[in-house]
PDB file of N, CA, C and O in Angstrom:
ATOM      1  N   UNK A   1       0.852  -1.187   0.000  1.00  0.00           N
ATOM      2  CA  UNK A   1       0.000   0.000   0.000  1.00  0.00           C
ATOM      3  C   UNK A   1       0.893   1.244   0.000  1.00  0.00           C
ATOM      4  O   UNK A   1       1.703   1.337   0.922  1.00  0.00           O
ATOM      5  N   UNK A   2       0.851   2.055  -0.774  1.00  0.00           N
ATOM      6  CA  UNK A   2       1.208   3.692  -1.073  1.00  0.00           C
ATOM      7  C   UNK A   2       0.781   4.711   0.108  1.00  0.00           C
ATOM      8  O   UNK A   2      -0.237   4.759   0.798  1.00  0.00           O
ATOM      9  N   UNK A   3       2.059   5.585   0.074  1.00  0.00           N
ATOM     10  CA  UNK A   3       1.409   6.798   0.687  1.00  0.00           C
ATOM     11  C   UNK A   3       0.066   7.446   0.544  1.00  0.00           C
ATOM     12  O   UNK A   3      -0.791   7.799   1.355  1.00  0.00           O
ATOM     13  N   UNK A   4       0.192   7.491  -1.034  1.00  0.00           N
ATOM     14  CA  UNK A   4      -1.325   7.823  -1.592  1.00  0.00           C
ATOM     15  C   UNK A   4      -2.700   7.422  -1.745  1.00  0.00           C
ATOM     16  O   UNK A   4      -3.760   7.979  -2.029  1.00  0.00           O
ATOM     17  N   UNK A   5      -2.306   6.249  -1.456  1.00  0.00           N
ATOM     18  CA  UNK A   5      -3.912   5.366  -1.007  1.00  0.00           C
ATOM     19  C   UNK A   5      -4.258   6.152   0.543  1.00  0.00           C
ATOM     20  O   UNK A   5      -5.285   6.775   0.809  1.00  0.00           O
ATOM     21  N   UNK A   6      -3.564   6.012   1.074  1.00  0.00           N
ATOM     22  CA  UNK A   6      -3.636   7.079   2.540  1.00  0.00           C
ATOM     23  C   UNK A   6      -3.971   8.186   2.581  1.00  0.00           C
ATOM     24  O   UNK A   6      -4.157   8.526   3.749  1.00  0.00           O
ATOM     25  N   UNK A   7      -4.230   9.293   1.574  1.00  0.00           N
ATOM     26  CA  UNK A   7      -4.357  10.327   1.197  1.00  0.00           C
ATOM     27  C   UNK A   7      -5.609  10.271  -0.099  1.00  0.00           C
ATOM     28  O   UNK A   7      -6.764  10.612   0.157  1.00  0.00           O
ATOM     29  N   UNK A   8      -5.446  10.085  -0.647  1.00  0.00           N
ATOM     30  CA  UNK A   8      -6.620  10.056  -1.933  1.00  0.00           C
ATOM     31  C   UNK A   8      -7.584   9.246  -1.645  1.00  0.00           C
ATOM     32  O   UNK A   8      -8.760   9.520  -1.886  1.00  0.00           O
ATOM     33  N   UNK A   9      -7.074   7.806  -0.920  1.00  0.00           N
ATOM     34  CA  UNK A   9      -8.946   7.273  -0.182  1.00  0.00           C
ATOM     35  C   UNK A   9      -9.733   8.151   0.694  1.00  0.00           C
ATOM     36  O   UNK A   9     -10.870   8.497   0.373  1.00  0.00           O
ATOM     37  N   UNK A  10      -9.207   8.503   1.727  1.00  0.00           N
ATOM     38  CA  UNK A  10     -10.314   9.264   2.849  1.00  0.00           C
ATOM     39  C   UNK A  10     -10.772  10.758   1.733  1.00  0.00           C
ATOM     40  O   UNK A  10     -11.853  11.311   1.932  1.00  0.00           O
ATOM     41  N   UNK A  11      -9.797  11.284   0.577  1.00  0.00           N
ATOM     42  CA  UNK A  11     -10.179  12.612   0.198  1.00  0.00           C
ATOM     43  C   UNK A  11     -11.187  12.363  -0.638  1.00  0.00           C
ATOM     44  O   UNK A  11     -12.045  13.243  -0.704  1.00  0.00           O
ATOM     45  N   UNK A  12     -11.445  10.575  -1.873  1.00  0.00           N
ATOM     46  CA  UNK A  12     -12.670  10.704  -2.242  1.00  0.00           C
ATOM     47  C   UNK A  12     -13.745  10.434  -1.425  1.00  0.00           C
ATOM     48  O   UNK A  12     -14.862  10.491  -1.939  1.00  0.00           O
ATOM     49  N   UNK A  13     -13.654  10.186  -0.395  1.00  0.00           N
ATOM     50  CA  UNK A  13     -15.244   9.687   0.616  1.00  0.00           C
ATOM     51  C   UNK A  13     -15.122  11.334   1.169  1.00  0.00           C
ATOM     52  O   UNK A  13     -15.786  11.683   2.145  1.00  0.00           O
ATOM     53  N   UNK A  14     -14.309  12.201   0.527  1.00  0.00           N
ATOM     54  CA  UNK A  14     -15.326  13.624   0.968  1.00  0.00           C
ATOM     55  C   UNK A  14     -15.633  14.187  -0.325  1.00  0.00           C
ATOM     56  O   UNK A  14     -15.483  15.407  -0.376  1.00  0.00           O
ATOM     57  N   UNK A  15     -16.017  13.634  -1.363  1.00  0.00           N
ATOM     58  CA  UNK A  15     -16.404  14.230  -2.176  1.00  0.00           C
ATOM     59  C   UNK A  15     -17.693  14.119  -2.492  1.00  0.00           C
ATOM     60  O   UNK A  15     -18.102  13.063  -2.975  1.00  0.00           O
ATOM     61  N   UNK A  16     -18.537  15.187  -2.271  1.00  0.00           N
ATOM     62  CA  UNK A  16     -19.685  15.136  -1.860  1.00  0.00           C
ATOM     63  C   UNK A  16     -20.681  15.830  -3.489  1.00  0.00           C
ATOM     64  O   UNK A  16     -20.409  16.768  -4.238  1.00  0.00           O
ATOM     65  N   UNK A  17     -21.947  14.758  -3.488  1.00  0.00           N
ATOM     66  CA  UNK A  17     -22.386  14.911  -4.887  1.00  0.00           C
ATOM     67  C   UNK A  17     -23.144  16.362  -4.969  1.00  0.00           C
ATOM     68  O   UNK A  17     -23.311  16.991  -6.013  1.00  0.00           O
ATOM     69  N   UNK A  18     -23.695  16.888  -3.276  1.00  0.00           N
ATOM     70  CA  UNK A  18     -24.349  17.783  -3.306  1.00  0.00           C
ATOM     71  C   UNK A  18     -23.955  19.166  -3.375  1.00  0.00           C
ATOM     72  O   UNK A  18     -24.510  20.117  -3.923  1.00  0.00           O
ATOM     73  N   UNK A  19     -22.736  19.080  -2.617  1.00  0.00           N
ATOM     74  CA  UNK A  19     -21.250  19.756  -2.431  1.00  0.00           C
ATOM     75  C   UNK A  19     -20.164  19.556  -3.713  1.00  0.00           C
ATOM     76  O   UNK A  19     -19.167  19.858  -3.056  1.00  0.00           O
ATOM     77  N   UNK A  20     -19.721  19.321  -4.817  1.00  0.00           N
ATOM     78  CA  UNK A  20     -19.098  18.986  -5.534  1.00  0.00           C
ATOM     79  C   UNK A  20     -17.569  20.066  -5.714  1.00  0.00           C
ATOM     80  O   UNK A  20     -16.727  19.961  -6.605  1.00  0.00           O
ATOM     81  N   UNK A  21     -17.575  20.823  -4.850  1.00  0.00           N
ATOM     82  CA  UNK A  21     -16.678  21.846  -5.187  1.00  0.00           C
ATOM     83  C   UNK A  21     -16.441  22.388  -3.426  1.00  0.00           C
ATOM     84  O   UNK A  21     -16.842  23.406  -2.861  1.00  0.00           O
ATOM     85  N   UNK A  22     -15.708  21.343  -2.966  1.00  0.00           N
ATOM     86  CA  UNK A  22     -15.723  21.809  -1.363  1.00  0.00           C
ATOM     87  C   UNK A  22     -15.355  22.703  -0.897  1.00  0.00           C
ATOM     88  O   UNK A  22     -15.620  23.123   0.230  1.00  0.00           O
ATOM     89  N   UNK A  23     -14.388  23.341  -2.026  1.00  0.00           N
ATOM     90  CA  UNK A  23     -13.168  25.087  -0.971  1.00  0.00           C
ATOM     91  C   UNK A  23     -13.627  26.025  -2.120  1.00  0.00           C
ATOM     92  O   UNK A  23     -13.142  27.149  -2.247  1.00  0.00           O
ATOM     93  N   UNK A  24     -14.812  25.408  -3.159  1.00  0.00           N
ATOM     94  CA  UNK A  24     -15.425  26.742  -4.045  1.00  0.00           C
ATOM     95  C   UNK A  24     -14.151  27.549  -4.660  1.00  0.00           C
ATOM     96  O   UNK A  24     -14.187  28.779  -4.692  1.00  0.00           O
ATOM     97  N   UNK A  25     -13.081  26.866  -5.123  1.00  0.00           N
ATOM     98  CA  UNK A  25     -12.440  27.230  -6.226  1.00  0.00           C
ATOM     99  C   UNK A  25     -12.392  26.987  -7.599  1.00  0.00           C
ATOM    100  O   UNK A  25     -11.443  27.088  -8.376  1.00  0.00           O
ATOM    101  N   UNK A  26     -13.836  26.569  -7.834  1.00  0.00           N
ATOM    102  CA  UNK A  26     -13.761  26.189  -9.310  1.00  0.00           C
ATOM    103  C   UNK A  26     -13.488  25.123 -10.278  1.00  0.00           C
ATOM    104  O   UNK A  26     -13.634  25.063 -11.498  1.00  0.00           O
ATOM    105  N   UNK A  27     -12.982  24.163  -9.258  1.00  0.00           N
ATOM    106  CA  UNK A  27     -12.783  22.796  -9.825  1.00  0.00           C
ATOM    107  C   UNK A  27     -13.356  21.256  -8.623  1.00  0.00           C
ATOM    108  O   UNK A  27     -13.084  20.601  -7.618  1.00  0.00           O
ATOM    109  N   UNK A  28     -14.230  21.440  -9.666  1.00  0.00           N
ATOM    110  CA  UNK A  28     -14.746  19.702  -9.190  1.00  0.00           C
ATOM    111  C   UNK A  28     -13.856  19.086  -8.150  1.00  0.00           C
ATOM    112  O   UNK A  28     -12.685  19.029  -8.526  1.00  0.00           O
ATOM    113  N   UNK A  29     -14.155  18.450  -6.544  1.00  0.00           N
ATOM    114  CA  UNK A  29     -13.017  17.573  -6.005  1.00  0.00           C
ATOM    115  C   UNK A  29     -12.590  17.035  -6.847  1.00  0.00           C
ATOM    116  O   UNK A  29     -11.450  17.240  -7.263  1.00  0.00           O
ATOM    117  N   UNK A  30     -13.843  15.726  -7.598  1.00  0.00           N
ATOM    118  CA  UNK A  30     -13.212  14.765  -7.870  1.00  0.00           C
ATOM    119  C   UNK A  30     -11.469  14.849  -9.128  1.00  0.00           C
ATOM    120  O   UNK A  30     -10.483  14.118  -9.218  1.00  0.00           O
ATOM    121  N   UNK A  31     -11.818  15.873  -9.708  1.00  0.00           N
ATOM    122  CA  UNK A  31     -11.251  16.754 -10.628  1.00  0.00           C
ATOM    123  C   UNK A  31      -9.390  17.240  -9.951  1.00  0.00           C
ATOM    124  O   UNK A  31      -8.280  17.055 -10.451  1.00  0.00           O
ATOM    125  N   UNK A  32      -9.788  17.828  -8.777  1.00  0.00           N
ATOM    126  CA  UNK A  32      -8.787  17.779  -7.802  1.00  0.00           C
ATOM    127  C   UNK A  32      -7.960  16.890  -7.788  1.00  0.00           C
ATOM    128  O   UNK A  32      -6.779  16.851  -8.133  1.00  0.00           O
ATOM    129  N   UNK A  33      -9.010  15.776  -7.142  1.00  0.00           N
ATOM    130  CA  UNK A  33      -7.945  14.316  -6.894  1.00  0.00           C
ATOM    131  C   UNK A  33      -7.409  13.707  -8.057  1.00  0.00           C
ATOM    132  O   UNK A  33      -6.240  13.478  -8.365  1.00  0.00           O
ATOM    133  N   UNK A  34      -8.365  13.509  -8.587  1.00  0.00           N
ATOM    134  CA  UNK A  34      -7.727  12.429  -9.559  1.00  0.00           C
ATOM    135  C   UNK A  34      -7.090  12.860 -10.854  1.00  0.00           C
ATOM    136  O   UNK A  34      -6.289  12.138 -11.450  1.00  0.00           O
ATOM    137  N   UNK A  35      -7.561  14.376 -11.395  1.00  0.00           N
ATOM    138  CA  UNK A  35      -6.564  14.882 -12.683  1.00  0.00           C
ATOM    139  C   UNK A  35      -5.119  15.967 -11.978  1.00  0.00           C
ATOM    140  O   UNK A  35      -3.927  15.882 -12.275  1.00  0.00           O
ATOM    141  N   UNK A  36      -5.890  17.075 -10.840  1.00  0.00           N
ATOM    142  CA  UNK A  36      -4.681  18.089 -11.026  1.00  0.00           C
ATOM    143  C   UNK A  36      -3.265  17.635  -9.561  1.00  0.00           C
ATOM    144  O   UNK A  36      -2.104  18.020  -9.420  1.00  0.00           O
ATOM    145  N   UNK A  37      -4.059  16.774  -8.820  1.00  0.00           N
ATOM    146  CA  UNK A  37      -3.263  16.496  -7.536  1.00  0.00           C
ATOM    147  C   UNK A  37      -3.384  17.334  -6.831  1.00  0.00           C
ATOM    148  O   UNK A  37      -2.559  17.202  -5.927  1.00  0.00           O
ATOM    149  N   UNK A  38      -4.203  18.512  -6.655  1.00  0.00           N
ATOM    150  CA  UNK A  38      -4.667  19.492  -5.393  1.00  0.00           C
ATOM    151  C   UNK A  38      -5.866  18.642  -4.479  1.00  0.00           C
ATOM    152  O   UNK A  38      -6.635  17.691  -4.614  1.00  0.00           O
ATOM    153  N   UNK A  39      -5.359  19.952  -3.175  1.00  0.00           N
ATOM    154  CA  UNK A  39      -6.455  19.154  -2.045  1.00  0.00           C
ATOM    155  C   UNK A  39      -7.769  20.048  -2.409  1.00  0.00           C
ATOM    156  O   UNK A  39      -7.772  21.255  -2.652  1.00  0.00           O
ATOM    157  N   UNK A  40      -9.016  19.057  -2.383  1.00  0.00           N
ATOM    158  CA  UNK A  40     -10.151  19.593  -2.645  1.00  0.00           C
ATOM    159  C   UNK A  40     -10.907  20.435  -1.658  1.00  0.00           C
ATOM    160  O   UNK A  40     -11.936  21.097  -1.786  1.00  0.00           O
ATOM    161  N   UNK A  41      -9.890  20.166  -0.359  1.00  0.00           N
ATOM    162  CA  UNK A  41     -10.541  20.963   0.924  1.00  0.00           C
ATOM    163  C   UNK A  41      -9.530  22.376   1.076  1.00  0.00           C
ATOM    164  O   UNK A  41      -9.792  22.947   2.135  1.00  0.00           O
ATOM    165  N   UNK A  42      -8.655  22.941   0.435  1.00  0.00           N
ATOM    166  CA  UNK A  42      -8.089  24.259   0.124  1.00  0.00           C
ATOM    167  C   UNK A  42      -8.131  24.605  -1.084  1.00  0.00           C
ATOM    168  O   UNK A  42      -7.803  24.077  -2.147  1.00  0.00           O
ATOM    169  N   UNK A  43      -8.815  26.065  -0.622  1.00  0.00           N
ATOM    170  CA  UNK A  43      -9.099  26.525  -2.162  1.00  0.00           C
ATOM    171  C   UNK A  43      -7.750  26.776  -2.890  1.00  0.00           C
ATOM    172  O   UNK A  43      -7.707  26.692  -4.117  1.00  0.00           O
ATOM    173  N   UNK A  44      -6.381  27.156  -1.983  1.00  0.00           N
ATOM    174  CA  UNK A  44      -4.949  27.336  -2.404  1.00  0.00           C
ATOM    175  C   UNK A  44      -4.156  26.605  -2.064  1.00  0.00           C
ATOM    176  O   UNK A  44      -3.563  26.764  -0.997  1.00  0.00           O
ATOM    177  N   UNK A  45      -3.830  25.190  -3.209  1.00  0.00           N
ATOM    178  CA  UNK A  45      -3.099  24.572  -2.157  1.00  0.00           C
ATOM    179  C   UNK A  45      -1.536  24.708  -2.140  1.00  0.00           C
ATOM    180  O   UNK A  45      -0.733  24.213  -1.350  1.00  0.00           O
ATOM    181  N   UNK A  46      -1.385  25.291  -2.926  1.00  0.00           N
ATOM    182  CA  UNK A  46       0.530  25.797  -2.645  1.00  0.00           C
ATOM    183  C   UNK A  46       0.520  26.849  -1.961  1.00  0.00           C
ATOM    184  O   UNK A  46       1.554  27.480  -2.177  1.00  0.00           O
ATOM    185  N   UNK A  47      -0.615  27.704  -0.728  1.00  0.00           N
ATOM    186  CA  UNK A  47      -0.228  28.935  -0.672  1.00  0.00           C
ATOM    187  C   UNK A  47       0.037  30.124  -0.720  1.00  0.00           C
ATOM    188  O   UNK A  47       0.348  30.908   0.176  1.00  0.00           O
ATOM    189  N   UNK A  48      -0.167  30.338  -2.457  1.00  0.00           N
ATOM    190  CA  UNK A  48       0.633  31.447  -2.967  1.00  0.00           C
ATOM    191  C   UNK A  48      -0.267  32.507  -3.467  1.00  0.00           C
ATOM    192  O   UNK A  48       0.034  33.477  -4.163  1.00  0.00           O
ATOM    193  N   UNK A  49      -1.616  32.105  -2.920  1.00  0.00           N
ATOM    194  CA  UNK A  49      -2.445  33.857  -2.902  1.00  0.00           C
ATOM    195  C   UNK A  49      -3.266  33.215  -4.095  1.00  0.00           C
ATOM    196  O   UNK A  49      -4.375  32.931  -3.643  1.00  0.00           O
ATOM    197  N   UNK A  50      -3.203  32.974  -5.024  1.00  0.00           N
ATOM    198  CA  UNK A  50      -4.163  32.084  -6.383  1.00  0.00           C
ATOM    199  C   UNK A  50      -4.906  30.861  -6.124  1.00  0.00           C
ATOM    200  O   UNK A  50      -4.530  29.708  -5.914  1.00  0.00           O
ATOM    201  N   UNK A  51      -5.849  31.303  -6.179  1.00  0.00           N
ATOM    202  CA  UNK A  51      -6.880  30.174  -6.190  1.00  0.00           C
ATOM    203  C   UNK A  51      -6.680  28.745  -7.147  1.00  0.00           C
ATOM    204  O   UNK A  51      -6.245  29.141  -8.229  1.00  0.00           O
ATOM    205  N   UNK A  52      -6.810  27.407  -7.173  1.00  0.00           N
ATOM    206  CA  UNK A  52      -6.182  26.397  -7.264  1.00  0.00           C
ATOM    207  C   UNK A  52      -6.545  26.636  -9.089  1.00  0.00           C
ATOM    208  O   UNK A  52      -5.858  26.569 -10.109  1.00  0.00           O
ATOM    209  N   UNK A  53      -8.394  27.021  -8.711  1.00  0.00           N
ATOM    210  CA  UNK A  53      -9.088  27.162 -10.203  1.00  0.00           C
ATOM    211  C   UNK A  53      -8.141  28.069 -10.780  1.00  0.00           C
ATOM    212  O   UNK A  53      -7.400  27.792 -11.723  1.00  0.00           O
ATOM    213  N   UNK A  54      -8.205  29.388 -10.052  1.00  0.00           N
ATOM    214  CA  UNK A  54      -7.652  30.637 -11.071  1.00  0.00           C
ATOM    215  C   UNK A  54      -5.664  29.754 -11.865  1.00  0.00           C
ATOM    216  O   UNK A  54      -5.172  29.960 -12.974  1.00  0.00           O
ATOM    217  N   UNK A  55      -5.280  29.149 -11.084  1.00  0.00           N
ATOM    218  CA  UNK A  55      -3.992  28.929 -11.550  1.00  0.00           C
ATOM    219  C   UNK A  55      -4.073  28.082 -12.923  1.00  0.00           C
ATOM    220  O   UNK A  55      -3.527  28.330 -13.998  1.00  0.00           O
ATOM    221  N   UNK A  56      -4.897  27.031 -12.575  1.00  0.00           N
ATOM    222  CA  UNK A  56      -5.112  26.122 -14.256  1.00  0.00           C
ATOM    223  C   UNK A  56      -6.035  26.551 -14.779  1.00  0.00           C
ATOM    224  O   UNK A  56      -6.176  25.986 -15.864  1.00  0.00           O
ATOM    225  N   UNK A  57      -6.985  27.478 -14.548  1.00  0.00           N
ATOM    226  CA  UNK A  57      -8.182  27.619 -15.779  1.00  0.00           C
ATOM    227  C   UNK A  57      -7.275  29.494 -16.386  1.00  0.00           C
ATOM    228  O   UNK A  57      -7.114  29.751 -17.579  1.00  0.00           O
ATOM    229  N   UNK A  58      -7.028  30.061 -15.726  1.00  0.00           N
ATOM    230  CA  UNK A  58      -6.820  31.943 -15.853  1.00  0.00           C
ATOM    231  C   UNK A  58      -5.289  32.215 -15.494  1.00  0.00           C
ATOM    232  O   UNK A  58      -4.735  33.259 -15.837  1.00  0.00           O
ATOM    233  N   UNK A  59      -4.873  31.565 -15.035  1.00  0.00           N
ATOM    234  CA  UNK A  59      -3.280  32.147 -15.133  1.00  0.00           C
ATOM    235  C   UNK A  59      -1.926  31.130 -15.768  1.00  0.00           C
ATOM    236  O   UNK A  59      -0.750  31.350 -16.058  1.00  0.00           O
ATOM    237  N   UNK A  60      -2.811  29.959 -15.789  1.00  0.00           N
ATOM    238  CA  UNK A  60      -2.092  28.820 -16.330  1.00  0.00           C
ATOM    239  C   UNK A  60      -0.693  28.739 -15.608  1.00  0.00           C
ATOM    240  O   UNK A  60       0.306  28.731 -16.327  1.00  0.00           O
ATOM    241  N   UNK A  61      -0.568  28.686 -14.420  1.00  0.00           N
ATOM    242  CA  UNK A  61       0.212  28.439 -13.605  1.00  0.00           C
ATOM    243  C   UNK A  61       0.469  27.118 -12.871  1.00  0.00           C
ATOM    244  O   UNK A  61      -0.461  26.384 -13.207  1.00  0.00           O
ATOM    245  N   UNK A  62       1.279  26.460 -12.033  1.00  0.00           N
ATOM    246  CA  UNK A  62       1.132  25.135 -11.427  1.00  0.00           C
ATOM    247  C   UNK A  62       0.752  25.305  -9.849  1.00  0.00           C
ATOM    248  O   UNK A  62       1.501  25.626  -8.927  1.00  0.00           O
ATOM    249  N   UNK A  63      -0.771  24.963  -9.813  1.00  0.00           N
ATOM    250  CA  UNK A  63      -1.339  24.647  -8.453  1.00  0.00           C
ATOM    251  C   UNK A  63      -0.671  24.384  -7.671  1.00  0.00           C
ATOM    252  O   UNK A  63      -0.739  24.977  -6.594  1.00  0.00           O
ATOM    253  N   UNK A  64       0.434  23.186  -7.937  1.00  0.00           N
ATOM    254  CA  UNK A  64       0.810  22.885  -6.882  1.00  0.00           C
ATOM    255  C   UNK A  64       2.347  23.043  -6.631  1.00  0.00           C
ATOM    256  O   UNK A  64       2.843  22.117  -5.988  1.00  0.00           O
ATOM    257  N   UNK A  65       3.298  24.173  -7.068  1.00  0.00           N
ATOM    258  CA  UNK A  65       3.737  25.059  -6.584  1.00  0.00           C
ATOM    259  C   UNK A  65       3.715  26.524  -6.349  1.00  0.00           C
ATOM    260  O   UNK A  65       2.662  27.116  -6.580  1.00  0.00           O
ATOM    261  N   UNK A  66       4.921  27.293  -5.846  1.00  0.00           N
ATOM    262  CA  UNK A  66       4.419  28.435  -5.608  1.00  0.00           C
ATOM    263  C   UNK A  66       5.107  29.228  -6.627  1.00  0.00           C
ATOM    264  O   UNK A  66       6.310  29.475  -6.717  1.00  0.00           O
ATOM    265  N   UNK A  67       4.234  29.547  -7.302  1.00  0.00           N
ATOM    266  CA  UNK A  67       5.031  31.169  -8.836  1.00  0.00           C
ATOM    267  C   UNK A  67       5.933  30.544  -9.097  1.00  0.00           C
ATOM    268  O   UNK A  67       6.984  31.120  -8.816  1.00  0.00           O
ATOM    269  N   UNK A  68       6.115  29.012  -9.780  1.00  0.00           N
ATOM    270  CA  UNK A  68       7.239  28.670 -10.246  1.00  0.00           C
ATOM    271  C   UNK A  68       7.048  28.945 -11.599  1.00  0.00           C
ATOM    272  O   UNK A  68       8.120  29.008 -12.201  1.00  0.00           O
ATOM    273  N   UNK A  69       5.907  29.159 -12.399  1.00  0.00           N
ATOM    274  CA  UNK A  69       5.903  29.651 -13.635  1.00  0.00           C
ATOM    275  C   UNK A  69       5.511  30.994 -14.040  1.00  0.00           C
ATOM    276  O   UNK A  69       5.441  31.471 -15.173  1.00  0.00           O
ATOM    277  N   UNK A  70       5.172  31.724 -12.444  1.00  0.00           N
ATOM    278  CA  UNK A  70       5.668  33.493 -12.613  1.00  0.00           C
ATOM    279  C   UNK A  70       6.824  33.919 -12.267  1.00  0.00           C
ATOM    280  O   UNK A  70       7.572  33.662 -11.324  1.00  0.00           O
ATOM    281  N   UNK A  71       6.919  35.187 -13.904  1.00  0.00           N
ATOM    282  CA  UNK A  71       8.133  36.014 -13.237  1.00  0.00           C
ATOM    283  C   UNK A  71       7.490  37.143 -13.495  1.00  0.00           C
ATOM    284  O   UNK A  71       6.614  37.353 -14.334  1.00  0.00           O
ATOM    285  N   UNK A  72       8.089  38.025 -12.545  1.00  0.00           N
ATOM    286  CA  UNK A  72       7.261  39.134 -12.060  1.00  0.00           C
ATOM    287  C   UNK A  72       8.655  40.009 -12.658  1.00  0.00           C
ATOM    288  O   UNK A  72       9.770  39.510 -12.503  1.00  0.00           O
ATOM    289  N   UNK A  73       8.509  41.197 -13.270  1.00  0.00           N
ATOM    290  CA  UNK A  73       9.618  42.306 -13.800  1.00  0.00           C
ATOM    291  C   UNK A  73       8.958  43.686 -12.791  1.00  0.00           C
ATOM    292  O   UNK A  73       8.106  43.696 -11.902  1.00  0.00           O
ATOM    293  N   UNK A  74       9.693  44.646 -13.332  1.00  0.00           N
ATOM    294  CA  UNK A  74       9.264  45.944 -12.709  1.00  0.00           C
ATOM    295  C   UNK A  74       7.767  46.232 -12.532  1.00  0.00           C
ATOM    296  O   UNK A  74       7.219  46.520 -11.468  1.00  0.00           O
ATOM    297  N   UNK A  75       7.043  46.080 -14.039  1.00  0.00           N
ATOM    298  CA  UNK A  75       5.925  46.264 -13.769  1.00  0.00           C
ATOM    299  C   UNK A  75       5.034  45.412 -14.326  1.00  0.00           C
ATOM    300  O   UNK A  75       3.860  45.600 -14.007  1.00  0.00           O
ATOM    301  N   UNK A  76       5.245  44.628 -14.987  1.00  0.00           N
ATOM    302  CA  UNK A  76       4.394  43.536 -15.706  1.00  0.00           C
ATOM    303  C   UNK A  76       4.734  41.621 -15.100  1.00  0.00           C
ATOM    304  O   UNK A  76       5.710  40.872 -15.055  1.00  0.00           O
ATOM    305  N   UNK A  77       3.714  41.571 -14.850  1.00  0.00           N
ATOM    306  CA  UNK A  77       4.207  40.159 -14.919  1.00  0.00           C
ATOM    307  C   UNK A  77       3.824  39.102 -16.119  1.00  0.00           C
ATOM    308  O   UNK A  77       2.702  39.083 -16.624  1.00  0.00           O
ATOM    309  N   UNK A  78       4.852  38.257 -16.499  1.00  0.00           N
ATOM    310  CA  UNK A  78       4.704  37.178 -17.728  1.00  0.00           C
ATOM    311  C   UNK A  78       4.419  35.725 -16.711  1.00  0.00           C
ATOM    312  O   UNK A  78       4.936  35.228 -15.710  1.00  0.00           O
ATOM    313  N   UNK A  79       3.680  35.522 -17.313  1.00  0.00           N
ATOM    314  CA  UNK A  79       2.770  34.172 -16.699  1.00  0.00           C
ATOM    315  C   UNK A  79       3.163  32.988 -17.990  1.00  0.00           C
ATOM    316  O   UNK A  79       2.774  33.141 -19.148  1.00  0.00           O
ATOM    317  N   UNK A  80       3.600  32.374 -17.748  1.00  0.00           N
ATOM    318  CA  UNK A  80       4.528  30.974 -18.651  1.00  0.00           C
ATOM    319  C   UNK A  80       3.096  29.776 -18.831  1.00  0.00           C
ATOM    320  O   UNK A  80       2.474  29.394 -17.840  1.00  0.00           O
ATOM    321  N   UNK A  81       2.871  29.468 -19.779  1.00  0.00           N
ATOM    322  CA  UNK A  81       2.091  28.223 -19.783  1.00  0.00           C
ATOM    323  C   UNK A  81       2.630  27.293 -18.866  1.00  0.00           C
ATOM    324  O   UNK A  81       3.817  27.079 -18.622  1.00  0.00           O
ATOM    325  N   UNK A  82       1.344  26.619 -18.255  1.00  0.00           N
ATOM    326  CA  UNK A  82       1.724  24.965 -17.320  1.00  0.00           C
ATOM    327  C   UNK A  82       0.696  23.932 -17.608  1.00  0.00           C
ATOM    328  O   UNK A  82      -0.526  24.047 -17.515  1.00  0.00           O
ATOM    329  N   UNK A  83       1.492  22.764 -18.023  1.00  0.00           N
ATOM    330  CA  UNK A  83       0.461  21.672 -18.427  1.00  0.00           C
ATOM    331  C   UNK A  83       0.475  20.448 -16.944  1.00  0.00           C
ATOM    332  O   UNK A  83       1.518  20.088 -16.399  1.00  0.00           O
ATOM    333  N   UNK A  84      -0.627  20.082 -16.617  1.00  0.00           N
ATOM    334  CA  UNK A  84      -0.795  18.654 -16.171  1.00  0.00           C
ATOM    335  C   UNK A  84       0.385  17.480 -16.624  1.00  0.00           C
ATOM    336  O   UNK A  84       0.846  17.328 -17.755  1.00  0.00           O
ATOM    337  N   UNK A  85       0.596  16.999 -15.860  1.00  0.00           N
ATOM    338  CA  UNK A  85       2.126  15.884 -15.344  1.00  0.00           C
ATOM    339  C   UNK A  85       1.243  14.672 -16.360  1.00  0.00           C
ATOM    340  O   UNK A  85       0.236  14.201 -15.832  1.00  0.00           O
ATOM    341  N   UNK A  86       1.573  14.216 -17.659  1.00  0.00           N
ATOM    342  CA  UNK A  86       1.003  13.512 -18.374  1.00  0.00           C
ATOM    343  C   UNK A  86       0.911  12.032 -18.034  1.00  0.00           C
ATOM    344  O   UNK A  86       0.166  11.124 -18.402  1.00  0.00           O
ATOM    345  N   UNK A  87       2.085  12.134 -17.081  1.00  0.00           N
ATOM    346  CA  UNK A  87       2.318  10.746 -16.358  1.00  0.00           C
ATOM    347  C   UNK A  87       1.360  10.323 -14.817  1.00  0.00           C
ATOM    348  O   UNK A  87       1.317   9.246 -14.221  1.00  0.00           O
ATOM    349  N   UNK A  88       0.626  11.708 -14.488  1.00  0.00           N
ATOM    350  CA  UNK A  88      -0.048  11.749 -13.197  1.00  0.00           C
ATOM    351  C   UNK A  88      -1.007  10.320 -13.032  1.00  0.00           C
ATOM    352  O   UNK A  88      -1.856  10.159 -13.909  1.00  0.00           O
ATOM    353  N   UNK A  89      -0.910   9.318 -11.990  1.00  0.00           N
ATOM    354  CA  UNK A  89      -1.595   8.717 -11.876  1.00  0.00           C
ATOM    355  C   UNK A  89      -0.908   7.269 -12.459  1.00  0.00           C
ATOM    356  O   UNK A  89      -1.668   6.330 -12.695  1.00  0.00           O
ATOM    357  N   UNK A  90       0.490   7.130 -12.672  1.00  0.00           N
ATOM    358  CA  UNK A  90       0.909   6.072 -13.273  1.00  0.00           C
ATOM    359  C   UNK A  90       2.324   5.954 -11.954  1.00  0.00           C
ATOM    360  O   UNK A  90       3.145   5.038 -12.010  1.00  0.00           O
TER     361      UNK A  90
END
């Protein structure tokens, strides 16, 4: 048995059909668990002030670190495309 059976079992028995969006950031738990690897019970789960939704749907950033694909200049910031770990789940 995996770390992650320890972690991803108890997080789908909170995914609730009536509730489907537990920290109301915009992405489905189940969506959470099983495609992006965020916790479905923080709406931020690296922290870093961006909502888990706003990072993969509007800033295309990685949820689950912090501004590793922002760089911030004097006055503009450039926001870098981030794709899903194609291997997630293998």
């Amino acid at each position: 048995m995996t770390v992650a059976r320890f972690i991803i079992g108890p997080l789908k028995s909170i995914a609730n059909r009536y509730r489907p969006d537990e920290d109301f950031d915009g992405i489905a738990d189940l969506y959470e668990i099983d495609c992006f690897g965020t916790n479905p019970l923080l709406k931020d789960t690296d922290g870093d002030g961006n909502s888990d939704g706003d990072e993969i749907f509007r800033l295309l950033t990685d949820p689950l670190a912090i501004n590793t694909s922002r760089v911030e200049t004097d006055q503009t910031v450039i926001i870098q495309p981030w794709e899903p770990s194609a291997t997630k789940g293998t």
